[in-house]
C-alpha positions in Angstrom: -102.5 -57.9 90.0 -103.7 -55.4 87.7 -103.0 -56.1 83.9 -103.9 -53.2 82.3 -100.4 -51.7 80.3 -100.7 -48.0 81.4 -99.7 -48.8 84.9 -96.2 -48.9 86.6 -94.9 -52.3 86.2 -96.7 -55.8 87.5 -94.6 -58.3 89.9 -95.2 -61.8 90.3 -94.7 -65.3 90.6 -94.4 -66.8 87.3 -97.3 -69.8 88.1 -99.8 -66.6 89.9 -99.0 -64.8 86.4 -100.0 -68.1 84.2 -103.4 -68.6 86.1 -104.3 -64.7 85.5 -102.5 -64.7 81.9 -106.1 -64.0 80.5 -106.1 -60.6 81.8 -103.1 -59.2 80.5 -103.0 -57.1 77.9 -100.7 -57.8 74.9 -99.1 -54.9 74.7 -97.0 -56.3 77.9 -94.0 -58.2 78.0 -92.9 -60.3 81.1 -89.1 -60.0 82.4 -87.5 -62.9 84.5 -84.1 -62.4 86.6 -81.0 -62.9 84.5 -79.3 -66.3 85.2 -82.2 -67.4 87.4 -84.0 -70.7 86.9 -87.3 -70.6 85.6 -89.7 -72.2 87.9 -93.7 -71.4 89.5 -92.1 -69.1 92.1 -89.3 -67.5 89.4 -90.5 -63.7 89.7 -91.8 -62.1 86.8 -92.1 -58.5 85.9 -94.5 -57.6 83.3 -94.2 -53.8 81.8 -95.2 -51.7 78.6 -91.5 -51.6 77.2 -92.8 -47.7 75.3 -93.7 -46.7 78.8 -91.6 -48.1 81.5 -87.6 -49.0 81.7 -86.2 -52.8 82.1 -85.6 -53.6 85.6 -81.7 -53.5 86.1 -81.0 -57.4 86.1 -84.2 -58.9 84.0 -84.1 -60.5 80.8 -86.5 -60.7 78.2 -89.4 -63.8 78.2 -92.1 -63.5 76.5 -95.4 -61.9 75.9 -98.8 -62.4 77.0 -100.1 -63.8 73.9 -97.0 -65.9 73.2 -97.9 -67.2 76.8 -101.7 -67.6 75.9 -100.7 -69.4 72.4 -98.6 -72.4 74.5 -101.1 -73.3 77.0 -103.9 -73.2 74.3 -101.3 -75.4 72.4 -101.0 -77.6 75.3 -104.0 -78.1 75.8 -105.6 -78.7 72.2 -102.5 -81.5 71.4 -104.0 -82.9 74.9 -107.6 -83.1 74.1 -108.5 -80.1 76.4 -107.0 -81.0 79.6 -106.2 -77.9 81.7 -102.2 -77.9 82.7 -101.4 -78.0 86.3 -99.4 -74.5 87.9 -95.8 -77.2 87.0 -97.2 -78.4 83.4 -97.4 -75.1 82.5 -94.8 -73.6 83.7 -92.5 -76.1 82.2 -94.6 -75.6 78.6 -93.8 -72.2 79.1 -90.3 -72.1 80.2 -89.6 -74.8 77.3 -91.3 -72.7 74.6 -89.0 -69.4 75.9 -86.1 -71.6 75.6 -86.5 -73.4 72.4 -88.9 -71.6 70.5 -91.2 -74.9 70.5 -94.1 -75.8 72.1 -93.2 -78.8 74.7 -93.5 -82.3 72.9 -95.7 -84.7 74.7 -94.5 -87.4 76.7 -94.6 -90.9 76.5 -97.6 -90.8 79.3 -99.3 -88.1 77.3 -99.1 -89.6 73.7 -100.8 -93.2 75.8 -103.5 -90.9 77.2 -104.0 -89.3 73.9 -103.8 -92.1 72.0 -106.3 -94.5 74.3 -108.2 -91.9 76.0 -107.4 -91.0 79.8 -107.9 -94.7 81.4 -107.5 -93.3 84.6 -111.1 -92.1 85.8 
């Protein structure tokens, strides 16, 4: 995928996108399907909204950096641990939904409590 904002408009799936999230540039925002669930293989359209039109039947999601700013927050409030292609999707799709980064679960707040006691 190329993430520079000039271009025509990027298509993916949503967990492909998260992996690469690095490399796009912030003047992007992503687009899901209206009235689709958001999952690792919901597509996602990413376009420079002063350039390009909306695709007919996509909805707002977020930006980039909005993207960048949940996984970093999942990660820091888990002592560094890298989210699987699910854990951050879900962070993601929680944070477009609620305006909140995910809370941590019971298994999380153990691990971060105690230290990881499984390795």
């Amino acid at each position: 995928m190329d993430s520079r904002s000039g271009d025509g408009p990027i298509t993916g799936r949503l967990a492909d996108v998260l992996l690469g999230i690095a490399a796009f540039d912030d003047e992007l925002t992503m687009y899901v399907p209206s009235g689709q669930p958001i999952g690792p293989n919901a597509i996602v359209t990413l376009l420079h909204e002063e350039i390009h039109d909306v695709p007919k039947g996509m909805v707002y999601f977020l930006e980039p950096r909005s993207v960048r700013d949940v996984l970093d927050a999942w990660r820091s409030w888990r002592h560094g641990k890298e989210p699987t292609p699910e854990e951050a999707v879900k962070a993601v799709a929680y944070y477009s939904e609620h305006d909140a980064f995910i809370p941590l679960s019971e298994t999380d707040r153990r691990t971060s409590d105690h230290g990881d006691k499984s390795s």
